[in-house]
ZAKE-855902 format. One line per field, with one value per residue (C-alpha): residue number from 1; chain; x, y, z. Coordinates in Angstrom, 1 decimal, always signed. Layout:
drense: c(NUM; ...)
tiba: c(A; ...)
px: c(X; ...)
py: c(Y; ...)
pz: c(Z; ...)
//
This chain:
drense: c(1; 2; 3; 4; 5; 6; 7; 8; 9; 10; 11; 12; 13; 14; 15; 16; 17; 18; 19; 20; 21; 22; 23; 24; 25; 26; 27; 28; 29; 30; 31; 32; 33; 34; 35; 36; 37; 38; 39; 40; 41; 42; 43; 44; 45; 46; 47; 48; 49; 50; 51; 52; 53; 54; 55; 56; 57; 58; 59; 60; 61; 62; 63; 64; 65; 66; 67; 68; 69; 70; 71; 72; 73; 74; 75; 76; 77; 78; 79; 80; 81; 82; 83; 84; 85; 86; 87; 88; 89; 90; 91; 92; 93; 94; 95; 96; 97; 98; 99; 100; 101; 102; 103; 104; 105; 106; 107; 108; 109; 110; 111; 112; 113; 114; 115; 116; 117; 118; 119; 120; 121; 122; 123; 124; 125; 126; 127; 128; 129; 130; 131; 132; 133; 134; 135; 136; 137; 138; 139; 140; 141; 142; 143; 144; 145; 146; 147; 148; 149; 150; 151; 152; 153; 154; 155; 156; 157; 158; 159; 160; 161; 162; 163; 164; 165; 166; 167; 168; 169; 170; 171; 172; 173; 174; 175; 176; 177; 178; 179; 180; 181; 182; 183; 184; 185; 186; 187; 188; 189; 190; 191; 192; 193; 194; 195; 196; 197; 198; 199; 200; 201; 202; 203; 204; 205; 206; 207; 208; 209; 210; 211; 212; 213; 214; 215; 216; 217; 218; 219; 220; 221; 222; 223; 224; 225; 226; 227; 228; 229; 230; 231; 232; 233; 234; 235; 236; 237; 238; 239; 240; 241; 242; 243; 244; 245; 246; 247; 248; 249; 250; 251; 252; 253; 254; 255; 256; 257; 258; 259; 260; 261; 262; 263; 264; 265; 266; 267; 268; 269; 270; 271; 272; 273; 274; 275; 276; 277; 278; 279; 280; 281; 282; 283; 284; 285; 286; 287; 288; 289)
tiba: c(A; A; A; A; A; A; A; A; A; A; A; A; A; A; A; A; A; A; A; A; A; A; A; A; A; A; A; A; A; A; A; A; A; A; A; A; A; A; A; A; A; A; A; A; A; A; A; A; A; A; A; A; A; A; A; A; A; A; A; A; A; A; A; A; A; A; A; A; A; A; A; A; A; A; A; A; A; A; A; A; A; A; A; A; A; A; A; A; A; A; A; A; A; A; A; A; A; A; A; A; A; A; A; A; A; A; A; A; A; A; A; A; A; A; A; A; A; A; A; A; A; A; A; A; A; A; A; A; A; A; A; A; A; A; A; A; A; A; A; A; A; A; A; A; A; A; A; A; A; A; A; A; A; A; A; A; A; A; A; A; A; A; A; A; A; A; A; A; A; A; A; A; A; A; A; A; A; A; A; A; A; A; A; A; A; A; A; A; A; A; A; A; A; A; A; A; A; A; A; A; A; A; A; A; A; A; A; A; A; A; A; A; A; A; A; A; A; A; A; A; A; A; A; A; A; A; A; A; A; A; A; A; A; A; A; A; A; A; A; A; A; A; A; A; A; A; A; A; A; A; A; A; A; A; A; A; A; A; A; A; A; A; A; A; A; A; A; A; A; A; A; A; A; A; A; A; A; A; A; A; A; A; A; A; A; A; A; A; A)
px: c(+0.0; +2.2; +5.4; +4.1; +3.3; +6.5; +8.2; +12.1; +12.9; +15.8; +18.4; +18.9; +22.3; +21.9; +24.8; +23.7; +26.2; +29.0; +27.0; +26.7; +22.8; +20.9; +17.1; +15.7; +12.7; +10.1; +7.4; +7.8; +7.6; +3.7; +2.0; -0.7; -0.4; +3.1; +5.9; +5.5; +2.3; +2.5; +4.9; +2.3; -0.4; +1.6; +0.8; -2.5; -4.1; -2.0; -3.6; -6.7; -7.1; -6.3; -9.0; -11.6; -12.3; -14.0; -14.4; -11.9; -12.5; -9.6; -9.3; -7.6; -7.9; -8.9; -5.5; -4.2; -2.1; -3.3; -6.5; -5.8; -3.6; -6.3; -8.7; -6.6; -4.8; -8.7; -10.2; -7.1; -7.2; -11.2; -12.1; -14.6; -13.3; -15.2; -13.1; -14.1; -12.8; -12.1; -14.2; -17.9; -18.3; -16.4; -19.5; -21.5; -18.2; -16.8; -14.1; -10.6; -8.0; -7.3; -10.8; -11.7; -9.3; -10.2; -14.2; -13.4; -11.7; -14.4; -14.2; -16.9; -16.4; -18.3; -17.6; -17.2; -16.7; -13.2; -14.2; -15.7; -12.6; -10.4; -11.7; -10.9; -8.8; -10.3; -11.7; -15.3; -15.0; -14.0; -15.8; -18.9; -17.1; -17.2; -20.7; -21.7; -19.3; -18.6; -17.2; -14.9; -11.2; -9.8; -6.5; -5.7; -5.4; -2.2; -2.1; +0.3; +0.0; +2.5; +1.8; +2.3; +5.9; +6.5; +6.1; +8.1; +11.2; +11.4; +12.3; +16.1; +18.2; +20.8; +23.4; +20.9; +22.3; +26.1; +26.5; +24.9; +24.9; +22.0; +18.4; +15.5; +12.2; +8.8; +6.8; +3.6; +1.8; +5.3; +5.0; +7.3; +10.0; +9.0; +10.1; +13.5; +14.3; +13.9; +15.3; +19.0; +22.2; +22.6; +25.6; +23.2; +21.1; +17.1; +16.3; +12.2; +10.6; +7.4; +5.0; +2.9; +3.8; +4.5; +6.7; +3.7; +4.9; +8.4; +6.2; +4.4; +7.3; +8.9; +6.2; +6.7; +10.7; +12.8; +16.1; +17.3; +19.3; +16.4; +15.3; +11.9; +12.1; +9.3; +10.9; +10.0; +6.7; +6.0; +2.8; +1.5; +0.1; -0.9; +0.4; +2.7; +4.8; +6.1; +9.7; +8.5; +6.8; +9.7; +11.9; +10.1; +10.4; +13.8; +14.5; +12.3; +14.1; +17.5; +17.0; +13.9; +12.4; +9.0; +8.3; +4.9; +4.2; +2.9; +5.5; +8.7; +9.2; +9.3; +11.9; +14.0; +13.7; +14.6; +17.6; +19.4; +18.5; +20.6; +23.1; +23.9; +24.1; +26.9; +25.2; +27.0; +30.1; +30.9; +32.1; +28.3; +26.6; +23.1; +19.8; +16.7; +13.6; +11.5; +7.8; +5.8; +2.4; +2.1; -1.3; -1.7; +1.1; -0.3; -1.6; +0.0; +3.7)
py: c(+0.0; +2.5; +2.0; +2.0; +5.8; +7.1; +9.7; +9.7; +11.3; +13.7; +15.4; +19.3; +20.3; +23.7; +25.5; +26.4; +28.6; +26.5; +23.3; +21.2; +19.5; +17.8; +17.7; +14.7; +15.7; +13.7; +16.2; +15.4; +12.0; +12.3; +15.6; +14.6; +12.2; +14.0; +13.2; +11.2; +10.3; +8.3; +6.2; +5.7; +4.9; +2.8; -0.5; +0.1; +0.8; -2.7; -4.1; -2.7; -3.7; -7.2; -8.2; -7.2; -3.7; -0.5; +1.6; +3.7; +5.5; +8.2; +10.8; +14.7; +18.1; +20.8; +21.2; +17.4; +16.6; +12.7; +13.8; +15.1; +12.6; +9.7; +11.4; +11.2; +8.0; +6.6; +8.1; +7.0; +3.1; +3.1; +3.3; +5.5; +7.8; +8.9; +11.4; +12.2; +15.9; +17.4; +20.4; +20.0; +24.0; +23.5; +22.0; +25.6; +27.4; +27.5; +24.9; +25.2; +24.4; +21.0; +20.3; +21.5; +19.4; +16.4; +16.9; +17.2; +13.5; +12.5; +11.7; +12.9; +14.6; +14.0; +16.6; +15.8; +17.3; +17.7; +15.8; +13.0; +13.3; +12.8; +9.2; +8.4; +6.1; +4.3; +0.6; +1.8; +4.4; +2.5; -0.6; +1.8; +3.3; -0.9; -1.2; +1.8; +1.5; -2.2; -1.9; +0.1; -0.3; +2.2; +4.3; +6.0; +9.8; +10.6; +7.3; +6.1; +1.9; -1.1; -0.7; +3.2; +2.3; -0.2; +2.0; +5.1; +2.6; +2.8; +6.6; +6.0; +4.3; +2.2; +5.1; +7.5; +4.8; +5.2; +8.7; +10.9; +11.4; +13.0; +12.6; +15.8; +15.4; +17.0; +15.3; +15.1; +11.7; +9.8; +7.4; +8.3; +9.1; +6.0; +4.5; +6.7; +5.7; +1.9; +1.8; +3.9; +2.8; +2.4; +5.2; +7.7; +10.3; +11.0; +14.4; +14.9; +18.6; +18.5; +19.9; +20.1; +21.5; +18.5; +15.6; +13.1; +12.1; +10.8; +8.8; +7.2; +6.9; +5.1; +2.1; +2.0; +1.4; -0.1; +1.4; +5.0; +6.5; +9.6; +12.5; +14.9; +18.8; +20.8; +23.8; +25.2; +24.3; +28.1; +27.8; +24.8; +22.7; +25.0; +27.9; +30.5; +33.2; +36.4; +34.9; +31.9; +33.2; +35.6; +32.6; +30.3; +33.4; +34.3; +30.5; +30.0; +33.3; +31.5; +28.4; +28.1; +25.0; +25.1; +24.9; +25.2; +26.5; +23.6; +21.2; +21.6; +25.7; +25.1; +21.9; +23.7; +27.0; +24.7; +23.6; +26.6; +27.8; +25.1; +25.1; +28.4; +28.1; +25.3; +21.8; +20.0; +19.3; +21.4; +17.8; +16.0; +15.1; +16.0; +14.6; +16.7; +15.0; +17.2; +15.8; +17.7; +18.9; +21.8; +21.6; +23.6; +26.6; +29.6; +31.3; +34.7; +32.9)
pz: c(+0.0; +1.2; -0.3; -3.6; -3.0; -0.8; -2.5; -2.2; +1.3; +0.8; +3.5; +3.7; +5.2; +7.2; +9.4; +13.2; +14.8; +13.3; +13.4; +10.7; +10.6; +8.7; +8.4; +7.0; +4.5; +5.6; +5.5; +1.7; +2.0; +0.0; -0.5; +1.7; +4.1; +5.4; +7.8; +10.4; +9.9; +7.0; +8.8; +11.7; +9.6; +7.3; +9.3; +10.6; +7.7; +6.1; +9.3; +8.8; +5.2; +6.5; +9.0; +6.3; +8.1; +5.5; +8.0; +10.1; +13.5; +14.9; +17.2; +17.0; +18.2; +15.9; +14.3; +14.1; +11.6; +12.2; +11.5; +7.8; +7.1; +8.0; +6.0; +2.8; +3.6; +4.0; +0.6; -1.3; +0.1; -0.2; +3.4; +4.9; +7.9; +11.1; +13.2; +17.0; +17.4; +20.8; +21.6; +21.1; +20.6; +17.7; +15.7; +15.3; +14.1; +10.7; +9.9; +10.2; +7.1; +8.8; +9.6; +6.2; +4.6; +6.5; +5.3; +2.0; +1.8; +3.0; +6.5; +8.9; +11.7; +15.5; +18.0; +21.7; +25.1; +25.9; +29.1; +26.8; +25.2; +27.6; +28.5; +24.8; +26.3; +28.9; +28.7; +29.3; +26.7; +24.0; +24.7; +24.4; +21.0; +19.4; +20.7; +18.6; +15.7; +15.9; +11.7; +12.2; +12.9; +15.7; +14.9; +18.8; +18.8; +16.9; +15.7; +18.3; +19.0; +18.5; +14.8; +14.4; +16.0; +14.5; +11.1; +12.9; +13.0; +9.5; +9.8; +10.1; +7.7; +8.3; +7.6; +9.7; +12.7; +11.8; +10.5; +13.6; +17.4; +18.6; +16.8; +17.7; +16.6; +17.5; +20.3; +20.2; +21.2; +21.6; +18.7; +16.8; +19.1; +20.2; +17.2; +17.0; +19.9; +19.1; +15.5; +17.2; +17.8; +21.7; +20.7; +19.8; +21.7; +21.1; +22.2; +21.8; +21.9; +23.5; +21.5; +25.7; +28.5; +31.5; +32.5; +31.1; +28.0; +29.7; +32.0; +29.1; +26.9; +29.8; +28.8; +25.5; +25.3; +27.9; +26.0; +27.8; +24.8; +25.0; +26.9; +26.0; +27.0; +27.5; +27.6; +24.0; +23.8; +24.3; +27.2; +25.3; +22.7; +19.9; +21.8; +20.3; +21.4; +19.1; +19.6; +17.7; +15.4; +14.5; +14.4; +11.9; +10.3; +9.9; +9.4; +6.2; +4.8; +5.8; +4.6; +2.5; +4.5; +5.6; +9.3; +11.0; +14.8; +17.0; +16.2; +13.6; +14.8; +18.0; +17.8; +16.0; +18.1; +20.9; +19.3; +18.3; +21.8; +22.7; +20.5; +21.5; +25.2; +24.2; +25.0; +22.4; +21.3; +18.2; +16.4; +17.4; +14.4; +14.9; +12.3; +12.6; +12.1; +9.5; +11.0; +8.3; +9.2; +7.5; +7.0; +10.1; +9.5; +10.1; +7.3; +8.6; +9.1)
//
């Protein structure tokens, strides 16, 4: 399914204050179901597809990525899509660009509480979810399960393990950091930039790897998911004039404002060989950026 679609993933080379990086493309890994994303939903929709399942059931906020990328990945392997979006006072407002995308392939969209979204993953909750939607096959918010990391250790290549030190991506749901973090070298360092503020997604990263090759900082996420600050926003900026590469504000901005910050205060070595993970998602750049 998938690989018959992947577009070649290439590497851009940029110079940080003396540093040598590369960002790995994958944001142009297909022009619509982007980044990381297509590697989580790579084996579920294989899995899906499988077990005899037309139907698909997912869950996002009002700007997820995951969300856009189901609805695509759903039209273009002929399943129907049912999204459950947080934020039930979203239903009497217009559409966003990543709702709107999602709508138009097809998928249709539920609004819920955000505290009948929050028990999105509780036994009780989605037992109740199969009662009502017993044909569909469930994709968990961001797409994160065994099979979304399973897909995300496909990220690195072989010479991605031999040729670099530290890898930084965006974290968001911790599946594909998950899947870094399991496809590295035990040589290398993982260094996620929580896309939250808090201390949970180390806690639940902790269950899904027993390897300790990684850390997550929230200390760029800039007040929280979705949130922005003018320093951000002036420095996804000034990067896409520098470099010309595309960055958006929830996830890929504020990585990589996160690692100049600390590039500049002198955390590294100046020989470390550092691979950014380019997530994609740009579906939900500002228009205004």
């Amino acid at each position: 399914m998938f690989n018959q679609i992947a577009q070649t993933i290439p590497y851009q080379q940029i110079t940080v204050e003396g540093f040598e990086i590369s960002i790995k493309r994958l944001d142009l890994v297909h022009p619509h179901i982007s980044g990381n994303k297509f590697f989580k939903l790579k084996y579920n929709l294989l899995s899906a597809q499988q077990q005899g399942y037309k139907k698909l059931l997912t869950f996002g906020g009002a700007y997820s990525n995951h969300i856009a990328a189901t609805a695509y990945a759903a039209q273009l392997f002929g399943f129907e899509s049912l999204g459950i979006i947080r934020g039930e006072e979203l239903a009497s407002k217009p559409l966003n660009a990543t709702l709107n995308t999602a709508q138009q392939f097809g998928m249709q969209l539920q609004f819920v509480t955000r505290e009948a979204y929050r028990q999105k993953q509780s036994p009780a909750y989605l037992a109740q979810l199969q009662q009502h939607y017993p044909d569909y096959y469930v994709i968990p918010e961001g797409g994160t399960n065994p099979l979304a990391i399973q897909g995300c250790t496909e990220i690195l290549s072989d010479a991605d393990r031999e040729n670099f030190d530290l890898i930084c991506c965006a974290v968001g749901t911790g599946g594909t950091i998950a899947g870094l973090i399991e496809a590295s070298h035990p040589q290398q360092y993982v260094l996620g930039f929580s896309a939250l503020k808090g201390d949970f997604l180390s806690r639940e990263l902790q269950q899904l790897t027993e390897k300790r090759n990684w850390q997550i900082t929230d200390q760029y996420c800039c007040g929280g998911y979705a949130k922005t600050t003018p320093e951000l926003l002036q420095f996804i900026h000034a990067f896409e004039q520098q470099y010309d590469i595309p960055l958006e504000q929830i996830y890929t901005g504020k990585m990589l404002l996160g690692l100049t910050d600390l590039i500049q205060q002198g955390t590294f070595p100046l020989d470390h060989r550092i691979l950014v993970i380019h997530s994609g998602g740009l579906q939900a750049r500002l228009a205004t950026l």
